[in-house]
TORKOL-4160 file (C-alpha; in steps of 0.2 Angstrom, whole numbers, padded with zeros to 4 digits, m for minus):
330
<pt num="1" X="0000" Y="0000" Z="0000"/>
<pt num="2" X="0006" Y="0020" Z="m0002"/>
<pt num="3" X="0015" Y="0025" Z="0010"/>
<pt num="4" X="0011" Y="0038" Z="0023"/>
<pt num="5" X="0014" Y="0058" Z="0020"/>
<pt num="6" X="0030" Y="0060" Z="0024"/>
<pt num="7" X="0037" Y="0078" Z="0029"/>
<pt num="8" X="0045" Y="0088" Z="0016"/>
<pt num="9" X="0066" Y="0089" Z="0018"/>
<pt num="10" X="0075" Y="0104" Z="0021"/>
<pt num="11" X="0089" Y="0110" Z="0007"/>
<pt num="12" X="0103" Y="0106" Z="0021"/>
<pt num="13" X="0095" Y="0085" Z="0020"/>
<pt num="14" X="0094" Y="0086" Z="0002"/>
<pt num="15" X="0109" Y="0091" Z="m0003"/>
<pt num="16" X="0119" Y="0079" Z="0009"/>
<pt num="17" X="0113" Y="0065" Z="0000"/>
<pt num="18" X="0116" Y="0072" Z="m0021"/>
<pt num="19" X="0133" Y="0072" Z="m0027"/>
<pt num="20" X="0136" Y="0084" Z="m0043"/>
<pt num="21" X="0142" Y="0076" Z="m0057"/>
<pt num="22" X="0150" Y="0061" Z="m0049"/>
<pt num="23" X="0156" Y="0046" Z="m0059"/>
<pt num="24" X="0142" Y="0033" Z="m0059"/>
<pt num="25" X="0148" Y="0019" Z="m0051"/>
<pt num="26" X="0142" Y="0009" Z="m0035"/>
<pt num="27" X="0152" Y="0004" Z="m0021"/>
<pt num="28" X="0154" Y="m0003" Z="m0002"/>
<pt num="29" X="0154" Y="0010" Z="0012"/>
<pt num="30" X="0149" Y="0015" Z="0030"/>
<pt num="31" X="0129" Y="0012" Z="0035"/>
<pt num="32" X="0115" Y="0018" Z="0044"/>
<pt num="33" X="0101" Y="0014" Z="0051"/>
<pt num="34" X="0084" Y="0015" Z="0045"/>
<pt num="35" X="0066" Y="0012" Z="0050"/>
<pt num="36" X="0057" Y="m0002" Z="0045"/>
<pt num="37" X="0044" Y="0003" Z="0032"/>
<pt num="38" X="0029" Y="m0008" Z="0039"/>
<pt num="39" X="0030" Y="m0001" Z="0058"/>
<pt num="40" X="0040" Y="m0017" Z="0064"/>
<pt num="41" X="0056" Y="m0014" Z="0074"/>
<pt num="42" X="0071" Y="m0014" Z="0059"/>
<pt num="43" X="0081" Y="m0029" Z="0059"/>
<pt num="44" X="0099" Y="m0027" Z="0072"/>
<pt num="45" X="0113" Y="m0018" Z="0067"/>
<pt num="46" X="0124" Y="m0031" Z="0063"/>
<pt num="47" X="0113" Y="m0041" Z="0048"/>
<pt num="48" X="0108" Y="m0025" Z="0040"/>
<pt num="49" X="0123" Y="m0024" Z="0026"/>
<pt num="50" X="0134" Y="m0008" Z="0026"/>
<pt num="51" X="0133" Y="m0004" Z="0007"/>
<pt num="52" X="0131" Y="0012" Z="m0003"/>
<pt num="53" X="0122" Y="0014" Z="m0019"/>
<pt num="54" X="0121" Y="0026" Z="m0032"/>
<pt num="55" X="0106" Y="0032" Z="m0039"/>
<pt num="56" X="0100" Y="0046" Z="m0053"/>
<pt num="57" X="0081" Y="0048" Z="m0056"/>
<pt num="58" X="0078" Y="0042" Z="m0074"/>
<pt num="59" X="0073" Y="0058" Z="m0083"/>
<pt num="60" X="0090" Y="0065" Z="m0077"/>
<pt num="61" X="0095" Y="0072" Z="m0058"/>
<pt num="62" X="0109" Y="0074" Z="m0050"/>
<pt num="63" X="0121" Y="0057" Z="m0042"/>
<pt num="64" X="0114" Y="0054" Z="m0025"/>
<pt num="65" X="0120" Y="0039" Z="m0012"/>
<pt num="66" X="0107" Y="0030" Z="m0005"/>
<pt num="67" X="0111" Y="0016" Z="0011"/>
<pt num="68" X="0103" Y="0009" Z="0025"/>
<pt num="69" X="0087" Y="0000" Z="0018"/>
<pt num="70" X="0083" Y="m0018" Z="0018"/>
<pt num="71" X="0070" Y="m0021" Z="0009"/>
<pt num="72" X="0062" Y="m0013" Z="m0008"/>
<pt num="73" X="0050" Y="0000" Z="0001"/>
<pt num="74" X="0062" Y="0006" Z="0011"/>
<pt num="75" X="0075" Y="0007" Z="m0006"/>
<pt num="76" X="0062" Y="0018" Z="m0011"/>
<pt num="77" X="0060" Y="0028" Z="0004"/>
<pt num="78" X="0079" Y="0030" Z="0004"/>
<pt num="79" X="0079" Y="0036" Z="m0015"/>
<pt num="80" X="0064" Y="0050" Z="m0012"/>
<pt num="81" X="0073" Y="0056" Z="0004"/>
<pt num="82" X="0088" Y="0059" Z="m0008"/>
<pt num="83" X="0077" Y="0067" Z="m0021"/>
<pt num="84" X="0067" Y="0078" Z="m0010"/>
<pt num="85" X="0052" Y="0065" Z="m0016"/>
<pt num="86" X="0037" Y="0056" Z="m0009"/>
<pt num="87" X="0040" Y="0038" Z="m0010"/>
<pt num="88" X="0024" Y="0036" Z="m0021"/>
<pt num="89" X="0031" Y="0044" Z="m0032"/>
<pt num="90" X="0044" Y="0031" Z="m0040"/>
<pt num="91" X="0034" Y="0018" Z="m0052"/>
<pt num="92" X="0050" Y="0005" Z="m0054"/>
<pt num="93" X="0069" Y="0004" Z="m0055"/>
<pt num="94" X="0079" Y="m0001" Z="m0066"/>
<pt num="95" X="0098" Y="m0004" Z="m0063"/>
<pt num="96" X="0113" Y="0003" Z="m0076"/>
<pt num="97" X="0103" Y="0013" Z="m0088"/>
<pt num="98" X="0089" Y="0025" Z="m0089"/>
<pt num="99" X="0080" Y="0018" Z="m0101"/>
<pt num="100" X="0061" Y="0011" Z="m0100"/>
<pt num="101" X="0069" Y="m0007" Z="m0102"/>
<pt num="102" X="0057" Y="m0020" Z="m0091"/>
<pt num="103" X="0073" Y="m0033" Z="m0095"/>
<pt num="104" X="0083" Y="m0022" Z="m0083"/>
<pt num="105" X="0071" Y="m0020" Z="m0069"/>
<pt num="106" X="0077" Y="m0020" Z="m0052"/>
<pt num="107" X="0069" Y="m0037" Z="m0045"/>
<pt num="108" X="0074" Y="m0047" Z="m0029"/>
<pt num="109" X="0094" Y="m0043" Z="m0030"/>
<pt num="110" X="0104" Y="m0030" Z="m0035"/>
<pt num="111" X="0124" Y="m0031" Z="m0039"/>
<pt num="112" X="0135" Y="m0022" Z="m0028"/>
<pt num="113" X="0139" Y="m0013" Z="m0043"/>
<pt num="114" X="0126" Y="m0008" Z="m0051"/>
<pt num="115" X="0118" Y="0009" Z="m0053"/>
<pt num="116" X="0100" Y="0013" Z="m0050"/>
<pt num="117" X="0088" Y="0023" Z="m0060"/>
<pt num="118" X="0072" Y="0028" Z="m0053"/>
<pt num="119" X="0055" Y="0029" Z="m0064"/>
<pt num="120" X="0044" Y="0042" Z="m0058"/>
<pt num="121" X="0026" Y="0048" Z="m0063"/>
<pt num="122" X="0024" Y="0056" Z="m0079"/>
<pt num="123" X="0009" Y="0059" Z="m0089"/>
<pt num="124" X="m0009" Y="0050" Z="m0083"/>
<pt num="125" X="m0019" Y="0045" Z="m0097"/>
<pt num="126" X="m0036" Y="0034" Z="m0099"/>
<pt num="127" X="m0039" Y="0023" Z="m0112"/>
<pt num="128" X="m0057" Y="0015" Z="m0117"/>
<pt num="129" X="m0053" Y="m0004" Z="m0125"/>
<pt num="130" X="m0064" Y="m0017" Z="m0133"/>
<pt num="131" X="m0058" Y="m0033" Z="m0128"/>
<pt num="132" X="m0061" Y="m0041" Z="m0144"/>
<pt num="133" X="m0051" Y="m0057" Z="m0137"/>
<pt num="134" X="m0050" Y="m0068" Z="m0121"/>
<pt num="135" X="m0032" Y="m0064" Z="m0119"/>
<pt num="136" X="m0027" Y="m0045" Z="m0119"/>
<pt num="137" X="m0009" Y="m0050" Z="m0123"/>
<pt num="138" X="m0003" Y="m0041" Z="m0107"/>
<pt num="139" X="0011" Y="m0048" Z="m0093"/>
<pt num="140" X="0009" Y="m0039" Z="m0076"/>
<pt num="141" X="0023" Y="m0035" Z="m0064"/>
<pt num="142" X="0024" Y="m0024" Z="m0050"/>
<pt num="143" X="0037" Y="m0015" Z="m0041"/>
<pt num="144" X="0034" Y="m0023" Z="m0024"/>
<pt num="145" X="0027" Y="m0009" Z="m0016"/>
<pt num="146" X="0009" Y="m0005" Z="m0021"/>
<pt num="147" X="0011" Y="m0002" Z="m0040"/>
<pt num="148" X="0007" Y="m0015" Z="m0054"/>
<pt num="149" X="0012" Y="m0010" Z="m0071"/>
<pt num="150" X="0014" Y="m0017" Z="m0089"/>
<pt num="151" X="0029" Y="m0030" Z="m0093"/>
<pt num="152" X="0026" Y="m0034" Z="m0109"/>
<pt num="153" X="0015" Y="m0031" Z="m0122"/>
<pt num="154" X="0015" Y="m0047" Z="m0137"/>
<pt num="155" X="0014" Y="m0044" Z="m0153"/>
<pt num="156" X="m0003" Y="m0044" Z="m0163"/>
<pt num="157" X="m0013" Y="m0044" Z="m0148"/>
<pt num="158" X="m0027" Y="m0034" Z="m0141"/>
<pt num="159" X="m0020" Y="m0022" Z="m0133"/>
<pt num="160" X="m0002" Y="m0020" Z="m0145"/>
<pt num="161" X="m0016" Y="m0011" Z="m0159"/>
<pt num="162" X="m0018" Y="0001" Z="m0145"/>
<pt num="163" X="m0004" Y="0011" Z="m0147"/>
<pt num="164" X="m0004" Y="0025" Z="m0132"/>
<pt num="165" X="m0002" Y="0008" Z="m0120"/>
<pt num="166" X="0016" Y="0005" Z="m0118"/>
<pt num="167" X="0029" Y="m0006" Z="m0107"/>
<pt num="168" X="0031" Y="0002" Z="m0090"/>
<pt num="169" X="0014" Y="0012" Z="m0090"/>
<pt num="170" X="0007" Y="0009" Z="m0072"/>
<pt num="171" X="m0010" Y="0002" Z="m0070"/>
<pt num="172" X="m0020" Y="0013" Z="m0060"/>
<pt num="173" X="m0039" Y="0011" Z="m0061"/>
<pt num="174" X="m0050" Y="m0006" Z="m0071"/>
<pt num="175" X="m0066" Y="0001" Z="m0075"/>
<pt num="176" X="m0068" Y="0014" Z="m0062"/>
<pt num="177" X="m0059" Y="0002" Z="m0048"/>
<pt num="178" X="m0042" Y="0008" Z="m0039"/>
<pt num="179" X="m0031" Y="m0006" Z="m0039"/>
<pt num="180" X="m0015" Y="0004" Z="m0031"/>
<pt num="181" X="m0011" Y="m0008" Z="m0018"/>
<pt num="182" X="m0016" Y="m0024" Z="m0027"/>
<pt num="183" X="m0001" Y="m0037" Z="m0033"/>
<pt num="184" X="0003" Y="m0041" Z="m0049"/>
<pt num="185" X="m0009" Y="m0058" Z="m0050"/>
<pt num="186" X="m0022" Y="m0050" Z="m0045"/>
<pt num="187" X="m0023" Y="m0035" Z="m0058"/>
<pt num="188" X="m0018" Y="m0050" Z="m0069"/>
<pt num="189" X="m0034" Y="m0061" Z="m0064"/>
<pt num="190" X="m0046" Y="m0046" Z="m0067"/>
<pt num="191" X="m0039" Y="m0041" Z="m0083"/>
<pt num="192" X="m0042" Y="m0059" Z="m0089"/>
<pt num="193" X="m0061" Y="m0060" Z="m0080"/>
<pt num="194" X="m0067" Y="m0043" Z="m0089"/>
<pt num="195" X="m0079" Y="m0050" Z="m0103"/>
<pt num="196" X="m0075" Y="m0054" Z="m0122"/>
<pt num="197" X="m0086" Y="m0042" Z="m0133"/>
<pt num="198" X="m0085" Y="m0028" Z="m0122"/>
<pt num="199" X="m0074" Y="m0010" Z="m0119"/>
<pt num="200" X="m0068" Y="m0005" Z="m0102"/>
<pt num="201" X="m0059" Y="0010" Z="m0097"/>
<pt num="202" X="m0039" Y="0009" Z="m0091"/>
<pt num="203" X="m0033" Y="0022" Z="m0082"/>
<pt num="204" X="m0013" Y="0022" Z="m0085"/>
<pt num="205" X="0003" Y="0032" Z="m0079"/>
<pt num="206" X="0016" Y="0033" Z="m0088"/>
<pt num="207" X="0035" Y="0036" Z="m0083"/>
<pt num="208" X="0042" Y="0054" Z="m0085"/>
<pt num="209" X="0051" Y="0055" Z="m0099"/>
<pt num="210" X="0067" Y="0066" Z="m0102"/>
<pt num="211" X="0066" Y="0078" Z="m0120"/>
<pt num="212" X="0077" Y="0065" Z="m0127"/>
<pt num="213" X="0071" Y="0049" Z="m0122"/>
<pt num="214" X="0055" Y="0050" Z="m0130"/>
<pt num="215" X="0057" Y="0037" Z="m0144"/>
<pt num="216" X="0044" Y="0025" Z="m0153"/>
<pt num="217" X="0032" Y="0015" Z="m0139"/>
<pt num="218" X="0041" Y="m0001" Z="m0133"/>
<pt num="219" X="0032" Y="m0019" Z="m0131"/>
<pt num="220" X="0043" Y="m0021" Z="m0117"/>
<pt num="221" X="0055" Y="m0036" Z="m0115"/>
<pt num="222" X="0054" Y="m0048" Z="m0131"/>
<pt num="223" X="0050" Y="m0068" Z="m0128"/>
<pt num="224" X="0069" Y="m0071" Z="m0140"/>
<pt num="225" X="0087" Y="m0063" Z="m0136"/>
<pt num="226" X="0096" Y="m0066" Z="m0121"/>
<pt num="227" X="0087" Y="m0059" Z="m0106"/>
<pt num="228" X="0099" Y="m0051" Z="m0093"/>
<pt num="229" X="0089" Y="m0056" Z="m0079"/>
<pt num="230" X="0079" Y="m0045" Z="m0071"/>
<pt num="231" X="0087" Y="m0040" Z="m0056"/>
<pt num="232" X="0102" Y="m0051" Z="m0055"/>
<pt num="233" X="0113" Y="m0035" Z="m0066"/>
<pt num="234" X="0132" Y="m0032" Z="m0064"/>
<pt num="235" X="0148" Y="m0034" Z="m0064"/>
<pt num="236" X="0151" Y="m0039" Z="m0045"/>
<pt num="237" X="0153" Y="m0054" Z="m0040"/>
<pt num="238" X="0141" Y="m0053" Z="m0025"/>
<pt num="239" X="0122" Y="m0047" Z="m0023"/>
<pt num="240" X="0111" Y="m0039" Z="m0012"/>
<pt num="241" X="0096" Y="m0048" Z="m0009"/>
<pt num="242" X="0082" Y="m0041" Z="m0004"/>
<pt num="243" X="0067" Y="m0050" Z="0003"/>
<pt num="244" X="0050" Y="m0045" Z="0007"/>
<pt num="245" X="0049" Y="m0054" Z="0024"/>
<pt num="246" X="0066" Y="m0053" Z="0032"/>
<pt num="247" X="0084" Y="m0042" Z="0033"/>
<pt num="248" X="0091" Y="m0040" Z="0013"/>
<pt num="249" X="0107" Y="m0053" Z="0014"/>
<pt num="250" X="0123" Y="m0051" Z="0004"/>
<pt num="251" X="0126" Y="m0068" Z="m0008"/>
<pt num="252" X="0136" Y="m0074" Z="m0021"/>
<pt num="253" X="0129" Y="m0070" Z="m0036"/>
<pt num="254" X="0116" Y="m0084" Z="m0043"/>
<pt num="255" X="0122" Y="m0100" Z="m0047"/>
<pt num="256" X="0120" Y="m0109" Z="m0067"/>
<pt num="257" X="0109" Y="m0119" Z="m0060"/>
<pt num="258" X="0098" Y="m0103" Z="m0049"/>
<pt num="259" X="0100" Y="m0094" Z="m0063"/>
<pt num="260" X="0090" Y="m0106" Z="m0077"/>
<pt num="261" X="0077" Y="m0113" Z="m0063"/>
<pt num="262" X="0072" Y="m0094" Z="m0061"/>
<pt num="263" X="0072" Y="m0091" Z="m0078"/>
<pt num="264" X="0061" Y="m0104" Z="m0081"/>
<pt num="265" X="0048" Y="m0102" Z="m0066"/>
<pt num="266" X="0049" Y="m0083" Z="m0072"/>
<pt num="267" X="0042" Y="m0090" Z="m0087"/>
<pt num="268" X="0029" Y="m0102" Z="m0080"/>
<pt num="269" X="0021" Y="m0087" Z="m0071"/>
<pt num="270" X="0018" Y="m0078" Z="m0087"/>
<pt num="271" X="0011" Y="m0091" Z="m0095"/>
<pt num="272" X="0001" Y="m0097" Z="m0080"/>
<pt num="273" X="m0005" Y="m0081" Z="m0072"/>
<pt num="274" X="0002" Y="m0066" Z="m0083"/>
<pt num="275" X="0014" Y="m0059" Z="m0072"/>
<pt num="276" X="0034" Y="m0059" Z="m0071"/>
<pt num="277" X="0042" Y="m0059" Z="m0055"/>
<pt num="278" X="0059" Y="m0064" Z="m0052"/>
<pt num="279" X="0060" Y="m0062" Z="m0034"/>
<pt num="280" X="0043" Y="m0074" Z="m0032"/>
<pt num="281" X="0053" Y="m0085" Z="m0046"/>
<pt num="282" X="0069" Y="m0086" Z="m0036"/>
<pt num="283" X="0059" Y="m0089" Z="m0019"/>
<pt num="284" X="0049" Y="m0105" Z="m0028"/>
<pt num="285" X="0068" Y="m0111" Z="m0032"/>
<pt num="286" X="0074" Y="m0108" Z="m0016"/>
<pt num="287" X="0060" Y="m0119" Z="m0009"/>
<pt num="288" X="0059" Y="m0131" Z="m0018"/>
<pt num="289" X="0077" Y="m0137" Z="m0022"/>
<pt num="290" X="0080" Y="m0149" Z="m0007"/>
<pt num="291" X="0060" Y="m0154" Z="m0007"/>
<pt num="292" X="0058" Y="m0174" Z="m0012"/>
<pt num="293" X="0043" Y="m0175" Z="m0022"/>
<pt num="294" X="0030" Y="m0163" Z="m0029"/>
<pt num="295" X="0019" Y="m0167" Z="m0013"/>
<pt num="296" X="0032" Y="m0160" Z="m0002"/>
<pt num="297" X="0038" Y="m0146" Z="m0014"/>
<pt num="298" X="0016" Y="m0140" Z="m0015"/>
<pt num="299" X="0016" Y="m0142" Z="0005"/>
<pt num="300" X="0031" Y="m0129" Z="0006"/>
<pt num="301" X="0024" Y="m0116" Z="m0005"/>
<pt num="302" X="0009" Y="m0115" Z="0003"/>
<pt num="303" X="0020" Y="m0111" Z="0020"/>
<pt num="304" X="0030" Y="m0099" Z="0011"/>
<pt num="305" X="0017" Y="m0091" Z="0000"/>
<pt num="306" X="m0001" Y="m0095" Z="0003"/>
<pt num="307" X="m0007" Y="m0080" Z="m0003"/>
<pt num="308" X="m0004" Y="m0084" Z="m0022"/>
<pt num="309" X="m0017" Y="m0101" Z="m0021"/>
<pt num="310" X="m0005" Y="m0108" Z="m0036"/>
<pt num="311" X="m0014" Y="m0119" Z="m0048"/>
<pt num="312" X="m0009" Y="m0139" Z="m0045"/>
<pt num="313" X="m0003" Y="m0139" Z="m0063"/>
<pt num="314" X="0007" Y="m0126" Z="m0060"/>
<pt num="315" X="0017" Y="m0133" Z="m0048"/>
<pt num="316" X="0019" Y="m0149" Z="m0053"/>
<pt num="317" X="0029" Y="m0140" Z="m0070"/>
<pt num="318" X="0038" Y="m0129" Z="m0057"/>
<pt num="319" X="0044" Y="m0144" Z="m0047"/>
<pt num="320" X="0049" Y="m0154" Z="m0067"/>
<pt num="321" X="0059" Y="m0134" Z="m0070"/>
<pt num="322" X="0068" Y="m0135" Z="m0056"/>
<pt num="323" X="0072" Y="m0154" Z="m0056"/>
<pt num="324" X="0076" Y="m0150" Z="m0076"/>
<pt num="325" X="0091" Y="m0139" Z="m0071"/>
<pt num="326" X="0097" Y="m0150" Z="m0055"/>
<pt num="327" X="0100" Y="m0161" Z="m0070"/>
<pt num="328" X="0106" Y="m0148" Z="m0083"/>
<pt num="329" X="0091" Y="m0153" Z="m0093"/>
<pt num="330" X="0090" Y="m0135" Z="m0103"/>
């Protein structure tokens, strides 16, 4: 959900936290502590990482550092504090280049060198569609605090013929309904229950654009190419992971085998429910690699994530993905 109001910094505040012109690059430095975006006490001192980051808002902004967070509200928190922002404000992130690219969103894990550019609120627009199709052709993400928005867009589809709907346009309003708050499955699972043979009305926002970044409307990530992984960026060697239940953790940087296993749950999701989510993808994996059979691998999942209600199908292909990789299998 948004965010309380949060009192507006003072110039002294804001400029502590920009640098002018600085190289963009990311590194390890000093901590501090910061407050838990839910209400609940913030995690101890010592398992909260030490690490700067650099960030720029998208449309162009001075360098700022950002530190201290655990978790992807308070990332965005940190960011609008840099900015002199209200954390609703920022849509998505995406890390080392400014570009609407939804192959280089910030997901679950973030290099410890990697850059991050922050997507704020552009132009709102509403959009009347007849839904000539059962399928819309749209994949839903969100940004893990409150704001679903459009992944991808596939070709020849419903929604590709209108042409003022584009990758990385946040879905605000269904019909009349606010869905800000709502997870990505379950904008997913309304836009697929609206009725064939009819119109309804989207209301959308779009990210601000810089002068010189407005370029022809992008479909988002394409289903061929070499994805870069959504959120796993960089040229580190380690990543910070952030989790939405419990203190972000610094790890190696994903194994082969973690790397195809979310990949192809990543993929399962879409084709299942219409979403992308690397951090869910890579949660599914971490659950069910040591797990003996499907039975014990469904059991876990509805521990770890009962509020999803998976389909049986589902995970018994999510269990044969990750099985398929253990064995090298693709």
């Amino acid at each position: 959900m948004p965010l309380g109001i949060r009192k507006k910094k003072n110039k002294s505040k804001e400029s502590s936290n920009l640098v002018e012109n600085e190289e963009v690059s990311g590194h390890a430095g000093a901590g501090k502590p910061a407050v838990n975006g839910g209400g609940l006490p913030a995690p101890a001192a010592s398992m909260r990482p030490k690490l700067v980051f650099h960030t720029q808002l998208a449309h162009g902004s001075p360098t700022g550092r950002i530190e201290g967070f655990t978790n992807v509200k308070e990332l965005y928190s940190k960011i609008a504090e840099a900015f002199n922002l209200h954390p609703d404000e920022i849509l998505f992130c995406t890390l080392n280049t400014h570009k609407i690219d939804m192959e280089k969103l910030l997901g679950g894990q973030i290099g410890l060198e990697d850059f991050i550019f922050a997507h704020i609120k552009g132009l709102k627009k509403e959009v009347e569609v007849y839904k000539a199709e059962e399928a819309l052709g749209l994949t839903i993400t969100d940004n893990g605090a409150g704001y679903a928005f459009i992944k991808r867009i596939k070709d020849g589809s419903v929604v590709d013929g209108v042409k003022v709907i584009c990758a990385g346009d946040h879905v605000e309003c269904i019909n009349g309904k606010n869905i800000v708050g709502m997870r990505h499955f379950e904008v997913a699972r309304m836009l697929k229950e609206l009725p064939k043979d009819q119109s309804f009305t989207i209301k959308l926002v779009e990210p601000k654009k810089a002068f010189e970044m407005l370029e022809p409307r992008s479909r988002g990530g394409g289903g061929g190419g070499k994805s870069s992984g959504d959120g796993k960026i960089g040229t580190g060697r380690e990543t910070l992971r952030l989790r939405s239940k419990g203190p972000a953790t610094v790890e190696e940087m994903p194994s082969e085998f973690e790397e195809k296993a979310v990949k192809k749950v990543d993929d399962l999701l879409e084709s299942y429910m219409g979403i992308r989510d690397t951090e869910l993808a890579a949660t599914m994996v971490e659950v069910g690699r040591d797990k003996k059979n499907p039975d014990e691998f469904a059991m876990a999942l509805d521990q770890a994530l009962g509020d999803f209600a998976f389909p049986d199908e589902f995970v018994f292909d999510v269990w044969g993905a990750i099985g398929d990789a253990k064995q090298g299998r693709f």
